[in-house]
DSSP file (Angstrom, degrees, kcal/mol; ACC not computed):
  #  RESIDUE AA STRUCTURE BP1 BP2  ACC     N-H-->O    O-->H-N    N-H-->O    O-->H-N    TCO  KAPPA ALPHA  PHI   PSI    X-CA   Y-CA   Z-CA
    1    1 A X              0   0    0      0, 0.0     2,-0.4     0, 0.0     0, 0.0   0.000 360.0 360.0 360.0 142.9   21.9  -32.3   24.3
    2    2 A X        -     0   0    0      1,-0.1     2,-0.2     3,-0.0     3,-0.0  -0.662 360.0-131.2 -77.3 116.6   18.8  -31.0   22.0
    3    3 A X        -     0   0    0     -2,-0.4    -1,-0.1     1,-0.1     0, 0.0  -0.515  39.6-103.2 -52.3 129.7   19.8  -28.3   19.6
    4    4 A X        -     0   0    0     -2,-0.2     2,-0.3     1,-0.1    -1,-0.1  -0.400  34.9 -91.6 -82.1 173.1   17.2  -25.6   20.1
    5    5 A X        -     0   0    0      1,-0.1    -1,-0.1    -3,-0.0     3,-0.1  -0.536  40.2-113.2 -89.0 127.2   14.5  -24.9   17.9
    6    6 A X        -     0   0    0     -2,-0.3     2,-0.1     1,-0.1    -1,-0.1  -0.306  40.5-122.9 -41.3 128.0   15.2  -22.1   15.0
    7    7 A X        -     0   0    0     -3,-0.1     2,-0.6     1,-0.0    -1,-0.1  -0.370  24.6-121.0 -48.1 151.0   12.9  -19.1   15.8
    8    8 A X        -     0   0    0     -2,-0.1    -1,-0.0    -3,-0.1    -3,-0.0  -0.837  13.9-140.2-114.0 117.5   10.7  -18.1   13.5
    9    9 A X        -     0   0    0     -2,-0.6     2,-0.1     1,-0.1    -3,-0.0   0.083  10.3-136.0 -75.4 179.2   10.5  -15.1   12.0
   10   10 A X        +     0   0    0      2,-0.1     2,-0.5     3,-0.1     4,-0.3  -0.033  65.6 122.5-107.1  40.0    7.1  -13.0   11.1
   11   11 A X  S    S+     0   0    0      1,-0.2    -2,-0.0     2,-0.1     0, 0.0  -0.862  79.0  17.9-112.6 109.1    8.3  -12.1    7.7
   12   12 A X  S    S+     0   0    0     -2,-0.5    -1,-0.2     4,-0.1    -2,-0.1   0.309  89.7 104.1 105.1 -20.2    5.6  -13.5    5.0
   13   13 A X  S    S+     0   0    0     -3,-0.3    75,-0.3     1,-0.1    -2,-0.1   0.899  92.0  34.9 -89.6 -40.4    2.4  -14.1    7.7
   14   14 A X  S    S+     0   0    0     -4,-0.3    74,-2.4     1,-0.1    75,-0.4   0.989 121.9  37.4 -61.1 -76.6    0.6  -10.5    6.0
   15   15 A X  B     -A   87   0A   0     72,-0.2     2,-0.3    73,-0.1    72,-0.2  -0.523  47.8-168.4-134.4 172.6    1.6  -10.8    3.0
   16   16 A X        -     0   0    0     70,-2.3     2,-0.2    -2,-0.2    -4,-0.1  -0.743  27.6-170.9-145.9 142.8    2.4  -12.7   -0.4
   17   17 A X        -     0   0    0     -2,-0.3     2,-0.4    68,-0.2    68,-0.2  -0.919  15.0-167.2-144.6 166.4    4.2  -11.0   -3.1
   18   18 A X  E     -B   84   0B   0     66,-2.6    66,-0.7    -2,-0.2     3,-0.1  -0.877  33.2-103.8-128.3 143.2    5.1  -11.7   -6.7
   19   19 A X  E     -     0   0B   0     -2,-0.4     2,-0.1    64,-0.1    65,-0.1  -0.034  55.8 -76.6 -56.7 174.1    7.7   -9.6   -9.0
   20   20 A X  E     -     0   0B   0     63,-0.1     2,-0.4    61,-0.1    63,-0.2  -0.479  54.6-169.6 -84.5 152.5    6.4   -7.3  -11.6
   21   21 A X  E     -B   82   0B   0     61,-2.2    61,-1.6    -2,-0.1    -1,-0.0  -0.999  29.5 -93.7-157.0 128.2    5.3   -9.5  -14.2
   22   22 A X  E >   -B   81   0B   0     -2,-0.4     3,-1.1    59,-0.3    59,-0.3  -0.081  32.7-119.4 -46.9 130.8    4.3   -7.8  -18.0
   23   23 A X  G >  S+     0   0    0     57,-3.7     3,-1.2     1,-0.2    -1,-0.1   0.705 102.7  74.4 -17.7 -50.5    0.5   -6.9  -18.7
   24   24 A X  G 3   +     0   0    0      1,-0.3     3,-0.4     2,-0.2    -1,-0.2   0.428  65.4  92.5-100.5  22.9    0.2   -9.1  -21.4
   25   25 A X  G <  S+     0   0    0     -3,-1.1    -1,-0.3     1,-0.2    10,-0.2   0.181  81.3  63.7 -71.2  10.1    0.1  -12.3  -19.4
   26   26 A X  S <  S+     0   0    0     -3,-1.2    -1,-0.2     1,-0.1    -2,-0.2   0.208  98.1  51.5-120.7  14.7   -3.4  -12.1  -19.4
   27   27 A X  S    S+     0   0    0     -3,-0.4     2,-0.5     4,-0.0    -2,-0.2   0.199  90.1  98.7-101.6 -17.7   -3.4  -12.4  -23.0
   28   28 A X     >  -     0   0    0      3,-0.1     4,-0.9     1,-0.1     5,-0.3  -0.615  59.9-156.7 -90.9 111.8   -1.2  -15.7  -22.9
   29   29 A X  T  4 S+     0   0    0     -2,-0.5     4,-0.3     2,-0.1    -1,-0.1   0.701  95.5  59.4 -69.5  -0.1   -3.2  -18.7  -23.1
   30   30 A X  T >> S+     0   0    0      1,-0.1     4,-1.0     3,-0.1     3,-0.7   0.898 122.2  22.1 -70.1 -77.5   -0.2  -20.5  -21.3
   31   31 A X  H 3> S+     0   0    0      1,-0.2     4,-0.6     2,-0.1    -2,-0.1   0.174  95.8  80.0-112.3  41.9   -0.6  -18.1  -18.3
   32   32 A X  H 3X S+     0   0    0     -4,-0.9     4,-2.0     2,-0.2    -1,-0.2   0.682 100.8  50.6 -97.7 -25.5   -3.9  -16.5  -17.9
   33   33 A X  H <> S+     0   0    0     -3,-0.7     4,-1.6    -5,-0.3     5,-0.3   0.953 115.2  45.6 -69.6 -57.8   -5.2  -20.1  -16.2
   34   34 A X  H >X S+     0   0    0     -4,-1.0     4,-2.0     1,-0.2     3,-0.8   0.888 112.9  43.5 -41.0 -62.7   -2.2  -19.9  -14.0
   35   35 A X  H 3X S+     0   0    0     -4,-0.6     4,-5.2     1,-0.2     5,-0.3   0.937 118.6  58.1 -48.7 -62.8   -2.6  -16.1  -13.0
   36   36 A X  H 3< S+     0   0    0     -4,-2.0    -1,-0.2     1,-0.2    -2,-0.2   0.648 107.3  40.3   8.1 -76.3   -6.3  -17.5  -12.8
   37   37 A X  H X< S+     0   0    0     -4,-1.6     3,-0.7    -3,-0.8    -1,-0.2   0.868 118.9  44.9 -55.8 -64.4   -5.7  -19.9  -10.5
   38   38 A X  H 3< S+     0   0    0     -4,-2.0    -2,-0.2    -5,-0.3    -3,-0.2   0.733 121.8  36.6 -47.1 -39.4   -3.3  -17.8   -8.4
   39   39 A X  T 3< S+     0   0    0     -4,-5.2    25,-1.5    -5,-0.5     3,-0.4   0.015  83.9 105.8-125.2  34.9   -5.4  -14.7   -8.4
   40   40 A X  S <  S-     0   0    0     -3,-0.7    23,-0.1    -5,-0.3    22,-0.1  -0.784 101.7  -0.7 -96.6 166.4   -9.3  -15.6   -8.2
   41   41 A X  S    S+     0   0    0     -2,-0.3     2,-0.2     1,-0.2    -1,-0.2   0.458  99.6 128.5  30.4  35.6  -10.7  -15.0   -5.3
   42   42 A X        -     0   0    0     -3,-0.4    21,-0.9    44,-0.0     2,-0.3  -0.600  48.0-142.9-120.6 144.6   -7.4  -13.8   -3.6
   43   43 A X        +     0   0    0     44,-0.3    44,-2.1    -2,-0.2    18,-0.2  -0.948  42.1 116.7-125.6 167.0   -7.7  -10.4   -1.9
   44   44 A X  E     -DC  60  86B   0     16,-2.3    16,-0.9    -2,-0.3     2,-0.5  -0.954  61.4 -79.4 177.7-173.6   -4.9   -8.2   -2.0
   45   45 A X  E     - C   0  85B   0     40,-1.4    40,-3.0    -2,-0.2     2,-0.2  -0.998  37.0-162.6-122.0 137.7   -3.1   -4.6   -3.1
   46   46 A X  E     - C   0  84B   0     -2,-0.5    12,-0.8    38,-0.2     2,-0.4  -0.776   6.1-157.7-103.3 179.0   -1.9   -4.4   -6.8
   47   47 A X  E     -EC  57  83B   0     36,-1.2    36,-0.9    -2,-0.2     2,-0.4  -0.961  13.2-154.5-142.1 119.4    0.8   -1.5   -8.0
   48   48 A X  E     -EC  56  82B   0      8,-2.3     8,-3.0    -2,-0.4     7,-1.9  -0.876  15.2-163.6 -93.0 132.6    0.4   -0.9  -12.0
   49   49 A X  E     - C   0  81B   0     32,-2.7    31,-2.3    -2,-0.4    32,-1.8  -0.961  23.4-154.0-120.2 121.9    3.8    0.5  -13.7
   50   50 A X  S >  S-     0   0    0     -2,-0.4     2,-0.7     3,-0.3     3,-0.5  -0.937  80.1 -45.3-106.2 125.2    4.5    2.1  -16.8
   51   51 A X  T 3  S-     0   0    0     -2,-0.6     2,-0.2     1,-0.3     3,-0.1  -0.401 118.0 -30.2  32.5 -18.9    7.9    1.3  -17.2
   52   52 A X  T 3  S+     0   0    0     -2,-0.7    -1,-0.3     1,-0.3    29,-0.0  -0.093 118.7  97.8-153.1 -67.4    9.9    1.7  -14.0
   53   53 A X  S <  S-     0   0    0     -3,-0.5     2,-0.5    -2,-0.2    -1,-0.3   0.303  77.6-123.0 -67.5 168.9    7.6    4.5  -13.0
   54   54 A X        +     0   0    0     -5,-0.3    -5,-0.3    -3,-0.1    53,-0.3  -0.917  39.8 158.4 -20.1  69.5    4.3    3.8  -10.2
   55   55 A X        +     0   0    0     -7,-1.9    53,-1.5    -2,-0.5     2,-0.3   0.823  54.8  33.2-110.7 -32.2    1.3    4.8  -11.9
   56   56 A X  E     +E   48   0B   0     -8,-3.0    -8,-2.3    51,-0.1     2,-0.3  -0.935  43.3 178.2-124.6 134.2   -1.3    2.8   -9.9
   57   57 A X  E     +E   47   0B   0     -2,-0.3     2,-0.2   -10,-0.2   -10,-0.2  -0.966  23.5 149.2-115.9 120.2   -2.2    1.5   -6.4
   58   58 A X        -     0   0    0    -12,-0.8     2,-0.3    -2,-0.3   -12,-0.1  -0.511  30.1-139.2-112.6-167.9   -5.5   -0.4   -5.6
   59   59 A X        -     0   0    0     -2,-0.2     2,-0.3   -14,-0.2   -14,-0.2  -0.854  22.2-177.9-144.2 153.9   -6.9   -3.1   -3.4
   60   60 A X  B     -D   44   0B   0    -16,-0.9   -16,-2.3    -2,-0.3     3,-0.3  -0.936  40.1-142.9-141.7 162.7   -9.3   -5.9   -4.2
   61   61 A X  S    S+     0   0    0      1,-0.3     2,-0.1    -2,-0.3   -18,-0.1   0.147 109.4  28.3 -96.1   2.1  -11.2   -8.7   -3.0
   62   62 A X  S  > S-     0   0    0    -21,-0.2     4,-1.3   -18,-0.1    -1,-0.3  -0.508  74.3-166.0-174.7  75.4  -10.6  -10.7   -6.2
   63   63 A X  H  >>S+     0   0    0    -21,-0.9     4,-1.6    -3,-0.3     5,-0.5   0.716  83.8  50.7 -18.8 -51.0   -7.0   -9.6   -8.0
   64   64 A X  H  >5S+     0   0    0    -25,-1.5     4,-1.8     1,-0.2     5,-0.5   0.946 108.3  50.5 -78.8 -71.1   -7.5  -11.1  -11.4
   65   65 A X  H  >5S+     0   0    0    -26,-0.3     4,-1.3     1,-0.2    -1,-0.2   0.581 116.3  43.4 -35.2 -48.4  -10.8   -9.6  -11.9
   66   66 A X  H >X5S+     0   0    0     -4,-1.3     3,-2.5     2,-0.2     4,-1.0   0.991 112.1  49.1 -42.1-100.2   -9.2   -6.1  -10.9
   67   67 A X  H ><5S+     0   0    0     -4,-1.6     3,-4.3     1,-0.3    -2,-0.2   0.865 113.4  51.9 -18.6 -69.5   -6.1   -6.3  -12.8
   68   68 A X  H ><<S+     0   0    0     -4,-1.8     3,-1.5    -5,-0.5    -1,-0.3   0.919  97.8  60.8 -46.8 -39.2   -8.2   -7.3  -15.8
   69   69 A X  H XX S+     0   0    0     -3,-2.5     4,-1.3    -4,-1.3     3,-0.6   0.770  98.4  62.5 -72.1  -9.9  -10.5   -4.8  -15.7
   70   70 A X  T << S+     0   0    0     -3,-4.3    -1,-0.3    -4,-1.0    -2,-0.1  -0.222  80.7  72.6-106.7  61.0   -7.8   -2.3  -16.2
   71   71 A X  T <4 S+     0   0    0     -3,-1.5    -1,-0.2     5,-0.1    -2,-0.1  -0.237 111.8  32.1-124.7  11.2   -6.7   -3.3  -19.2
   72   72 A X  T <4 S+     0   0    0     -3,-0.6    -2,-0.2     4,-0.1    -3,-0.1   0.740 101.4  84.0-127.4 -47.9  -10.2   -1.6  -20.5
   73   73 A X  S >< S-     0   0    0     -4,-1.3     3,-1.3     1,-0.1    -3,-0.1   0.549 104.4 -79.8 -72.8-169.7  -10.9    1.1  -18.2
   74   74 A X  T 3  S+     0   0    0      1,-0.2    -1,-0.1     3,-0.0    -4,-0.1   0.748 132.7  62.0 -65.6 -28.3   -9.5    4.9  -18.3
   75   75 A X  T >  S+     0   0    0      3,-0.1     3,-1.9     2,-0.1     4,-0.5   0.774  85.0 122.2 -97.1 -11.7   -6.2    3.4  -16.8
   76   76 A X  T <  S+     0   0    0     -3,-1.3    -5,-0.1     1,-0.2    -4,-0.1  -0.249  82.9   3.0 -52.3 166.2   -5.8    1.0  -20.2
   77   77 A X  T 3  S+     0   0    0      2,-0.3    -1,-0.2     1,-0.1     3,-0.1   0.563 108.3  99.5  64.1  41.3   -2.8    1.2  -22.2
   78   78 A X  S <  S+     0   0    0     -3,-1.9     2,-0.3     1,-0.3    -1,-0.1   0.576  91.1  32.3-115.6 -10.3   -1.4    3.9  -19.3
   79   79 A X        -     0   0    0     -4,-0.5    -2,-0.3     1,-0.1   -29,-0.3  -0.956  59.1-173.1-143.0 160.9    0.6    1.0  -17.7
   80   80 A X  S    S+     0   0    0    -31,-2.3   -57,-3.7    -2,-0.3     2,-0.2   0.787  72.5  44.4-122.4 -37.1    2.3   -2.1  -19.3
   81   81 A X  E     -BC  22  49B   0    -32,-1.8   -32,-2.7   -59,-0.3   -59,-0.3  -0.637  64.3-160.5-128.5 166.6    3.5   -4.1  -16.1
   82   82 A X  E     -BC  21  48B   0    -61,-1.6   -61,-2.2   -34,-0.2   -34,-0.3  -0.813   7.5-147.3-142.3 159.3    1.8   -5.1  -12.4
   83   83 A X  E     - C   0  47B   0    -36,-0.9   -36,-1.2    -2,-0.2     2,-0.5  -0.899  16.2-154.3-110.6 147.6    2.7   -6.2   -8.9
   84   84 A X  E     +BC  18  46B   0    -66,-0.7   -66,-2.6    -2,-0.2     2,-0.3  -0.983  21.6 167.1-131.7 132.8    0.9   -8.4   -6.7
   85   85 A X  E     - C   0  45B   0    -40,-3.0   -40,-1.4    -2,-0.5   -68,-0.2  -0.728  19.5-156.2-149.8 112.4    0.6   -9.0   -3.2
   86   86 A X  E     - C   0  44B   0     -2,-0.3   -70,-2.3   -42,-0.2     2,-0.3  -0.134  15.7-145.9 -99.4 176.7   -2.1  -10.9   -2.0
   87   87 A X  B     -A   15   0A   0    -44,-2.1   -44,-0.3   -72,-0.2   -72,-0.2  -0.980  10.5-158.6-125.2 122.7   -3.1  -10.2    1.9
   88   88 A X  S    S+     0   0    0    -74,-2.4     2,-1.4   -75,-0.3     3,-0.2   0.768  87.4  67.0 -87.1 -18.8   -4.4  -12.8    4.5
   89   89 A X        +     0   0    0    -75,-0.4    -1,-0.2     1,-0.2     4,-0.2  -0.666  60.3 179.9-106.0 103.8   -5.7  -10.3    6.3
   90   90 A X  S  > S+     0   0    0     -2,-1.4     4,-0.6     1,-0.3     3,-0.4   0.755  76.5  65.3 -93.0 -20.3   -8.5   -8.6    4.6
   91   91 A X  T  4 S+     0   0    0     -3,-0.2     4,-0.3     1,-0.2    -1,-0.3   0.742 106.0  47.3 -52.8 -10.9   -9.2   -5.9    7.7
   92   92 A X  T >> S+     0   0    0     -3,-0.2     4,-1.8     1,-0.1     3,-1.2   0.844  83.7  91.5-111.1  -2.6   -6.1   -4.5    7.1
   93   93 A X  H 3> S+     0   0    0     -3,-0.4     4,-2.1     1,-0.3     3,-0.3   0.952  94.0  41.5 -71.2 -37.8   -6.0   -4.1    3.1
   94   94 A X  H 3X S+     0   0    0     -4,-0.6     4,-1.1     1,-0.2    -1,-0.3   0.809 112.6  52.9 -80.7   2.4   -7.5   -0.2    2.9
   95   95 A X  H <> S+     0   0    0     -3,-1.2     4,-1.5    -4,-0.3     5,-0.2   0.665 116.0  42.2 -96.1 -22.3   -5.2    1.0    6.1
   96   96 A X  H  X S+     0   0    0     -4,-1.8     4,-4.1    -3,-0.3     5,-0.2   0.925 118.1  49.0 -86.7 -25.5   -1.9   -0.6    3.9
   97   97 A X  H  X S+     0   0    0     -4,-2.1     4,-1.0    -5,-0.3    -2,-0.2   0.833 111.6  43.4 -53.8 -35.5   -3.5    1.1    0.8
   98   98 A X  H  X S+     0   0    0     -4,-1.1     4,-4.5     2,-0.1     5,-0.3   0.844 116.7  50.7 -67.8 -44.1   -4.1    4.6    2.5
   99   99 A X  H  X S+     0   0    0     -4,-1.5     4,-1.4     1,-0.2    -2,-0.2   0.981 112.3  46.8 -59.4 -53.7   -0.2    3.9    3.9
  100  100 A X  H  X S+     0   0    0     -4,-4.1     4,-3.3     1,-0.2     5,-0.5   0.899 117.8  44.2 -46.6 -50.1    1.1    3.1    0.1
  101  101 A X  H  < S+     0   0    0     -4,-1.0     4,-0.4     2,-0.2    -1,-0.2   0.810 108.5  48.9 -56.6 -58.6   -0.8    6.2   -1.3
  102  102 A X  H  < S+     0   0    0     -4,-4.5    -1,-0.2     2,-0.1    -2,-0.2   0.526 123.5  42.6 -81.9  -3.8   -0.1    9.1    1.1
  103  103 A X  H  < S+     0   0    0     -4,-1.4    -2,-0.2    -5,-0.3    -3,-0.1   0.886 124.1  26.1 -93.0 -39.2    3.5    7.8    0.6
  104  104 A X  S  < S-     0   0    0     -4,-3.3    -3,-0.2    -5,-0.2    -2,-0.1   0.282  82.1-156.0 -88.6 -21.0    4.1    7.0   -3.0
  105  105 A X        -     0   0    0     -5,-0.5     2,-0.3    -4,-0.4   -51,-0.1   0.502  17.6-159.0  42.7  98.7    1.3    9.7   -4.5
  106  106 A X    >   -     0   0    0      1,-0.2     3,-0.9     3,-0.1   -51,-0.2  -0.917  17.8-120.8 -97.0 171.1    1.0    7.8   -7.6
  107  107 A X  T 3  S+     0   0    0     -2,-0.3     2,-0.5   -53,-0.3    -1,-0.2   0.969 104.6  51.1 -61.7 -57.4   -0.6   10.0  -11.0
  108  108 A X  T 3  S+     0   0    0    -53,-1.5     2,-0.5     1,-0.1    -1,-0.2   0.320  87.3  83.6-114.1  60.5   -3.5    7.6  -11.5
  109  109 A X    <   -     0   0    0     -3,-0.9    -1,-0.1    -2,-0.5    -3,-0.1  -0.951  49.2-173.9-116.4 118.2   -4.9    7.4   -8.5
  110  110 A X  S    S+     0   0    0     -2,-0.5     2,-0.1     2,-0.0    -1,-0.1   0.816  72.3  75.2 -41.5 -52.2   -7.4   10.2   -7.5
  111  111 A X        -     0   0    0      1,-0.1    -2,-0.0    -3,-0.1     3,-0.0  -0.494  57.8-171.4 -63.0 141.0   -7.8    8.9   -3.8
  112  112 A X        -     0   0    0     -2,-0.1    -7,-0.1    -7,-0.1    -1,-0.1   0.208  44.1-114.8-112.0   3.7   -4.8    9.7   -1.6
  113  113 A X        -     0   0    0    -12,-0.1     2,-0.4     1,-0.1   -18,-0.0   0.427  27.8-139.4  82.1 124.1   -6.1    7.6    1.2
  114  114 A X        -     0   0    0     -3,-0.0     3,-0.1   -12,-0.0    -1,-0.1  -0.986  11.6-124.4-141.0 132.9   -7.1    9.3    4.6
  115  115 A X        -     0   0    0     -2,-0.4     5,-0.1     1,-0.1   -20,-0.0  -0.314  47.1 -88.5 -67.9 156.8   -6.3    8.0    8.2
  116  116 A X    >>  -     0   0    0      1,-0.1     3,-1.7     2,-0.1     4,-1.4  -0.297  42.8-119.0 -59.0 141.4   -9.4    7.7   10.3
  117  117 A X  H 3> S+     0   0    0      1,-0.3     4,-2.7     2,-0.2     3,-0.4   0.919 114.2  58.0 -57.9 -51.8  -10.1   11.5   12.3
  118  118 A X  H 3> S+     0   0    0      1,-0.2     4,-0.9     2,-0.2    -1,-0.3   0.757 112.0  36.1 -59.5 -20.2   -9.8   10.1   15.4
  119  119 A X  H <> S+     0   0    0     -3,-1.7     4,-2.1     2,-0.1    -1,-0.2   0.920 121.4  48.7 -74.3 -34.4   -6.2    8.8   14.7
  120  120 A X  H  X S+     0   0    0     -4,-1.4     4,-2.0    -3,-0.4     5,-0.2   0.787 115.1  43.0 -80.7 -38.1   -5.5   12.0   12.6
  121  121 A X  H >X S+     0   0    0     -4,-2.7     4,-1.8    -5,-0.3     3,-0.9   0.993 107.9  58.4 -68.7 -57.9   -6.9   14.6   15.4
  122  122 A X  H 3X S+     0   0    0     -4,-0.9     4,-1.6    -5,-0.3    -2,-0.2   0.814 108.9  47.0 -68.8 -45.8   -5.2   12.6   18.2
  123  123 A X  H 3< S+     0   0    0     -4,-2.1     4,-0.5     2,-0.2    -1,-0.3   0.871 114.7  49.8 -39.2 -50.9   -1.5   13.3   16.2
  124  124 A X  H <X S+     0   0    0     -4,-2.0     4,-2.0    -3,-0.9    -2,-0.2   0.778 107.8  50.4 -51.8 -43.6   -2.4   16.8   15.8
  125  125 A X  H  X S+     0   0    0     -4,-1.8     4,-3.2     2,-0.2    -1,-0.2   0.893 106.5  48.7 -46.7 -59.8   -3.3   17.4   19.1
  126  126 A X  H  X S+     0   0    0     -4,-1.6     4,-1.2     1,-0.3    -1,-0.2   0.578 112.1  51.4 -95.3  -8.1   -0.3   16.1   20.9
  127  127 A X  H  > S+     0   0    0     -4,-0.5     4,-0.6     2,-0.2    -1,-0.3   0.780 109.8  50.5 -99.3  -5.0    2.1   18.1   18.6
  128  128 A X  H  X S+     0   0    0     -4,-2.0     4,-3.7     2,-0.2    -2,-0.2   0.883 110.0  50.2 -69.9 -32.2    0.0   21.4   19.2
  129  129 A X  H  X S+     0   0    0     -4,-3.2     4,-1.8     1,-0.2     3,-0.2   0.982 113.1  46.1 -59.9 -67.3    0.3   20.7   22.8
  130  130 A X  H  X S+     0   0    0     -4,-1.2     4,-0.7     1,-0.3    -1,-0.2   0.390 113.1  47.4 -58.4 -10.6    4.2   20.2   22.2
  131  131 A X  H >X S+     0   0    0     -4,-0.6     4,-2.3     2,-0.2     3,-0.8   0.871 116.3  46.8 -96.6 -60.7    4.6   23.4   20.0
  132  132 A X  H 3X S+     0   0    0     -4,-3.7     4,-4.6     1,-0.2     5,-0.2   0.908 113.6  46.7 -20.9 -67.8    2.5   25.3   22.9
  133  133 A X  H 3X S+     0   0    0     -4,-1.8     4,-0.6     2,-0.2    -1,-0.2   0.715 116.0  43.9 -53.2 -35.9    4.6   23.8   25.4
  134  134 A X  H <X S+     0   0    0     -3,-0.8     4,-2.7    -4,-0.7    -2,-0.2   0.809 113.7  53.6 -57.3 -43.1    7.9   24.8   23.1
  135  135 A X  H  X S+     0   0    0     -4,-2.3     4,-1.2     2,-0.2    -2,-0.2   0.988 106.3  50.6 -55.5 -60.1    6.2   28.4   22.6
  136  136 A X  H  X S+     0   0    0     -4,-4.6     4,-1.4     1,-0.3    -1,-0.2   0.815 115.5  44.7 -70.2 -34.8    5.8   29.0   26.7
  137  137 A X  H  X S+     0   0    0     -4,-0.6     4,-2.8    -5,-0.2    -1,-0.3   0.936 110.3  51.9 -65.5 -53.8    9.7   28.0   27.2
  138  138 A X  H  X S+     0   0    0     -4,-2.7     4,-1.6     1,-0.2    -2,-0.2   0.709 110.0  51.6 -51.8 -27.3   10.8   30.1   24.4
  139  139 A X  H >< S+     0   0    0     -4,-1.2     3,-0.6     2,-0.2    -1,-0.2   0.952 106.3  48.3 -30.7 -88.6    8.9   32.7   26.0
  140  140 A X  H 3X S+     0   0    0     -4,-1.4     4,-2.0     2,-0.3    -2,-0.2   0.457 112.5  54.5 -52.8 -42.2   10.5   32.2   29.4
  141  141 A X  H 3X S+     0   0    0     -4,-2.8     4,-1.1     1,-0.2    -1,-0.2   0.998 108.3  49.2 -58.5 -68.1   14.5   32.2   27.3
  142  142 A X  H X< S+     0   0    0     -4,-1.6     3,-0.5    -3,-0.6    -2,-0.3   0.658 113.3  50.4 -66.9 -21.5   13.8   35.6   25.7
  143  143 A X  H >4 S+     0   0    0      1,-0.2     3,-2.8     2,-0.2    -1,-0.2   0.979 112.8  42.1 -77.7 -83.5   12.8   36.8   29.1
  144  144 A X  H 3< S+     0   0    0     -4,-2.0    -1,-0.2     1,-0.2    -2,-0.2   0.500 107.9  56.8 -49.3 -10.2   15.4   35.8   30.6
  145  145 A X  T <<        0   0    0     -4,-1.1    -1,-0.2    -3,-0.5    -2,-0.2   0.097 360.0 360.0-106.1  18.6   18.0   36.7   28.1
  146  146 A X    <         0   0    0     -3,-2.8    -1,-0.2    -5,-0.2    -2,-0.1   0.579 360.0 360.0-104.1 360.0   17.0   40.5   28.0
């Protein structure tokens, strides 16, 4: 008899990620080709940390280039260490960016990421109808309980 075939799970098909790894590997001639290599032309979300805390979330189309440029911008020397997680699917990087943002708030990001109006109305909607629909019952209790 044939053993059956291990399922496979979908754990890894979005997304790649790497542990938080120090700033100043892009100072290391050892590992700035590697990161190089690894991150040109890779699209993806990073998460910048100063010390434990969350301090930034972006997306790019090109990681190293990103990262690197905030180690000069306003955001320099406000975070020491980075996360990466590169995406295959580049439709979906600002809807997981919006998701990261409106959970995680970090201080320097300005953007907090906003769902598209038609998703955002269509939520609203169907709990005003359910709060109506709660109201008109509640009604109908106090009536009945006088």
């Amino acid at each position: 008899m044939r053993k059956s075939a291990k399922k496979r799970g979908t754990r890894g098909r979005l997304i790649k990620g790497i542990a938080k790894l120090p700033a100043s590997l892009f100072e290391n001639s050892f590992f700035a080709p590697v990161l190089q290599t690894l991150l040109s032309r890779s699209p993806g979300i990073y998460a910048l940390y100063k010390g434990e805390d969350l301090y930034y979330v972006g997306l790019s189309n090109n990681l190293k280039s990103r990262i690197k440029q905030h180690l000069k911008d306003k955001h320099s020397r406000k975070w020491d260490t980075f996360k990466i997680f590169k995406v295959r699917r580049v439709n979906y990087l600002k809807d997981m960016e919006t998701l990261i943002l409106q959970i995680a708030r970090p201080e320097g990001n300005r953007q907090t990421g906003k769902l598209p109006g038609k998703q955002r109305h269509a939520l609203t909607k169907r709990l005003k109808a359910a709060l109506n629909k709660m109201e008109t019952e509640a009604v109908l209790i106090r009536k009945a309980l006088k």
